[in-house]
C-alpha positions in Angstrom: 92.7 95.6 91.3 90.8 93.9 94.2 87.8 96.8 93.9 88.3 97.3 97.8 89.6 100.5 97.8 91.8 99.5 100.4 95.3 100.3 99.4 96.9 103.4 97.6 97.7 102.3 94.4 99.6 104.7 91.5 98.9 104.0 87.6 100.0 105.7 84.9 98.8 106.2 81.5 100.8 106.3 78.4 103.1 109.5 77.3 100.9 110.2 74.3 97.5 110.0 76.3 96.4 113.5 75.8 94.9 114.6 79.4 92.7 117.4 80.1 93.2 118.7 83.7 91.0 122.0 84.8 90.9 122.9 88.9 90.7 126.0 90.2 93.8 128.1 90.5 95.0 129.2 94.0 96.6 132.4 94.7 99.9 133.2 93.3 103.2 131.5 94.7 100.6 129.4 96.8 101.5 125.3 97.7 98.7 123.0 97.2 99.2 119.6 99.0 97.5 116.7 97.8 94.3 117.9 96.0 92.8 115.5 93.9 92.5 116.1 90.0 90.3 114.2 88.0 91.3 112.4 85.0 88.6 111.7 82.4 89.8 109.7 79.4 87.1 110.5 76.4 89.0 109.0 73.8 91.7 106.3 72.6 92.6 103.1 73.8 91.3 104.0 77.4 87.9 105.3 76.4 85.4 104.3 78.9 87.9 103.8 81.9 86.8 104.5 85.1 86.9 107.7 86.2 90.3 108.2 88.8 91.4 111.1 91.2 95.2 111.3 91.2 96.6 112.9 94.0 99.2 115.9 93.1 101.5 118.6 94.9 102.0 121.6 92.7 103.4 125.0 93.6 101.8 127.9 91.2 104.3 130.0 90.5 103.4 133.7 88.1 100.6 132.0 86.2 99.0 134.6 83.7 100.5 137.8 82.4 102.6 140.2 84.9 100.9 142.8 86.2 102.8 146.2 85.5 
């Protein structure tokens, strides 16, 4: 890490890193492109790492129960 924040980089934390991610939902069947989501790691071997935004394209897709 050369603390420019030049470059794009992509890091990954282990499988068993338990990850909390909350944003707010966007209407039903709606594509979000490239919204950030912050990953804060509390505890475990990566407490106290820097606070990163990792960039994410998820479609929501009949979140919640079914309306009848």
């Amino acid at each position: 890490m050369n603390g420019g924040g030049c470059c794009e980089t992509t890091e990954y934390l282990p499988s068993f890193t338990p990850v909390k991610i909350t944003f707010d939902l966007p209407v039903k069947n709606e594509t979000v492109e490239g919204f950030g989501i912050i990953v804060r790691v509390r505890n475990g071997m990566y407490a106290g790492a820097k606070e990163k935004t990792y960039l994410a394209s998820i479609h929501f897709d009949n979140i919640g129960a079914d309306e009848r």
